[in-house]
KOLGUMAR-385431 format. One record per residue (C-alpha): residue in one letter; x, y, z. Coordinates in Angstrom, 2 decimals. Layout:
! KOLGUMAR-385431
<r><rest>a</rest><X>X</X><Y>Y</Y><Z>Z</Z></r>
...
This chain:
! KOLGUMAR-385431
<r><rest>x</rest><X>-44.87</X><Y>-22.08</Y><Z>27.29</Z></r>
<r><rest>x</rest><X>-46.27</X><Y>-24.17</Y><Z>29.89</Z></r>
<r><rest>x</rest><X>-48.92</X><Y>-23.48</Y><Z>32.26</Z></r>
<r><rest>x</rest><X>-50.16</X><Y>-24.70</Y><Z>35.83</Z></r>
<r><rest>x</rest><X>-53.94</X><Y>-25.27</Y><Z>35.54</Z></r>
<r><rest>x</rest><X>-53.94</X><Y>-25.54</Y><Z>39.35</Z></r>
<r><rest>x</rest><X>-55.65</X><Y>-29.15</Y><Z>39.18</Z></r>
<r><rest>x</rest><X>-52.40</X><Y>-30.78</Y><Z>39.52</Z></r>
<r><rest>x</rest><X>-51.18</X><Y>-30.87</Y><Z>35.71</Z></r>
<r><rest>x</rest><X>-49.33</X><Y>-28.81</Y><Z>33.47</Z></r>
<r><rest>x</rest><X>-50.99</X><Y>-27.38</Y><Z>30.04</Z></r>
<r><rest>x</rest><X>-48.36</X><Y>-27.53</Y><Z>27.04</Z></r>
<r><rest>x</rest><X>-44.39</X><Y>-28.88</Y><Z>27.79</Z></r>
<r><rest>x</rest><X>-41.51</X><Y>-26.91</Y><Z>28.69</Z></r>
<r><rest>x</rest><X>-39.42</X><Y>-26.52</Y><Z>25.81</Z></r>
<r><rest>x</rest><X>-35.42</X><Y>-26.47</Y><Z>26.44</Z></r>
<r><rest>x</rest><X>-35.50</X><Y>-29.03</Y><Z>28.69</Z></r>
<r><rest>x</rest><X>-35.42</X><Y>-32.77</Y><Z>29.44</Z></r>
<r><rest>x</rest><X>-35.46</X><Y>-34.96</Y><Z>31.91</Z></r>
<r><rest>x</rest><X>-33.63</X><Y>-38.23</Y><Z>33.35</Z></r>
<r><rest>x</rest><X>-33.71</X><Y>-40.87</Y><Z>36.13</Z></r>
<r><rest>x</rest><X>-30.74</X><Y>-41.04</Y><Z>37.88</Z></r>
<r><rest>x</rest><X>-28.91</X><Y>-44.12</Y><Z>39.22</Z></r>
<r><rest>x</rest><X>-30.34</X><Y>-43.43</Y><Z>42.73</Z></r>
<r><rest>x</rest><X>-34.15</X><Y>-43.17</Y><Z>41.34</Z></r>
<r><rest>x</rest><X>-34.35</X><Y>-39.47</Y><Z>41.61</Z></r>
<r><rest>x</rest><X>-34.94</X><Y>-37.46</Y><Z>38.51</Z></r>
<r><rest>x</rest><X>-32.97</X><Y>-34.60</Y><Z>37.27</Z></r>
<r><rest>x</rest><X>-33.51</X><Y>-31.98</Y><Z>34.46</Z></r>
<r><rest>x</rest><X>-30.98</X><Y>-30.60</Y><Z>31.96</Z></r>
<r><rest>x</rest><X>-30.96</X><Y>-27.93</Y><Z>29.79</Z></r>
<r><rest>x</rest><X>-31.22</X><Y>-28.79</Y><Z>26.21</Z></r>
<r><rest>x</rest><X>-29.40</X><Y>-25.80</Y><Z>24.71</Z></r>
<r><rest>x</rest><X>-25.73</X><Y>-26.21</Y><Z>26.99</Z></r>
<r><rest>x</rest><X>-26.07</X><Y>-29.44</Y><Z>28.54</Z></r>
<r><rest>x</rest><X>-26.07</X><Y>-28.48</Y><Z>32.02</Z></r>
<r><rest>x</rest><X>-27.84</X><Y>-30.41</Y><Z>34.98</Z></r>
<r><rest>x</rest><X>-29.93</X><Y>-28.40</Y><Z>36.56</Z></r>
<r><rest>x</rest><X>-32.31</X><Y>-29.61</Y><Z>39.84</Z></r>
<r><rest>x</rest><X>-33.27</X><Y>-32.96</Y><Z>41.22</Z></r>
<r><rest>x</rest><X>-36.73</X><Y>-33.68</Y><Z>42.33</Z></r>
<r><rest>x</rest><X>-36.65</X><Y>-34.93</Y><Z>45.81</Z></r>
<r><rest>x</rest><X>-40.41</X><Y>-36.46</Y><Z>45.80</Z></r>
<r><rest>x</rest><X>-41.20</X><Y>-39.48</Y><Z>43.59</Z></r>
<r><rest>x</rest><X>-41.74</X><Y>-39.62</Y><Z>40.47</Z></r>
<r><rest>x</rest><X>-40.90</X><Y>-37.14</Y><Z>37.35</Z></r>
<r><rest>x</rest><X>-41.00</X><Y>-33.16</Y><Z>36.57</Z></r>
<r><rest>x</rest><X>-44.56</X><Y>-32.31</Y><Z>35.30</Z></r>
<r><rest>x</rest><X>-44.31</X><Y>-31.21</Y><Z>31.65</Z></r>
<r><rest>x</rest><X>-40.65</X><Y>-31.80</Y><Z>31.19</Z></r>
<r><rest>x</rest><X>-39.74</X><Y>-34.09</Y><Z>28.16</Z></r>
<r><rest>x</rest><X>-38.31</X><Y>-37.70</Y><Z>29.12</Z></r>
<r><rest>x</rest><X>-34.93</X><Y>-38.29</Y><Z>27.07</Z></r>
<r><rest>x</rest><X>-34.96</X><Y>-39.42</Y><Z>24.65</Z></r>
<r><rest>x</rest><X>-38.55</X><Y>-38.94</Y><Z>23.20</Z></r>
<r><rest>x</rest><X>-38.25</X><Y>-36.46</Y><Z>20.53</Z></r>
<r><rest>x</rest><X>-40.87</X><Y>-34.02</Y><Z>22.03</Z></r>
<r><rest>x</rest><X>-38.43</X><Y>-31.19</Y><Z>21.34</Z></r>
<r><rest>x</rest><X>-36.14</X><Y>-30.37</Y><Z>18.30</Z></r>
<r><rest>x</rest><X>-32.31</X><Y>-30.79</Y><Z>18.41</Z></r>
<r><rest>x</rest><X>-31.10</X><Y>-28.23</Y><Z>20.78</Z></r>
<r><rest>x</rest><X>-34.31</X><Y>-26.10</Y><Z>20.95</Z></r>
C-alpha cells in the first residue's frame, strides 16, 4: 500500500488504480477491477502514486 512520507511524495503505488488525461487536461482515476471513473484532480498535473495507463505497473485487473 502506499504511503505519504509528508515531503511531498508517495512511498510504493496504489494498486487497483490508474490514471488518465482527459480531453480538457485534467486527470482522472479509474478503478482497475470494474472500470469505473472515479475523481478528477482539479490542480495541475497527475495523482501522486497512481499508475499512468497504460504502463504495466499493475497486473491485469489487480
Amino acid at each position: 500500500m502506499a504511503k505519504n512520507t509528508g515531503d511531498g511524495f508517495r512511498r510504493g503505488s496504489v494498486t487497483g488504480r490508474t490514471q488518465f488525461q482527459r480531453a480538457d487536461g485534467l486527470y482522472q482515476k479509474r478503478d482497475e477491477r470494474t472500470g469505473t471513473f472515479m475523481e478528477v484532480k482539479q490542480s495541475p498535473g497527475k495523482f501522486k502514486g497512481v499508475a499512468s495507463e497504460p504502463d504495466g505497473r499493475d497486473t491485469d485487473n489487480s
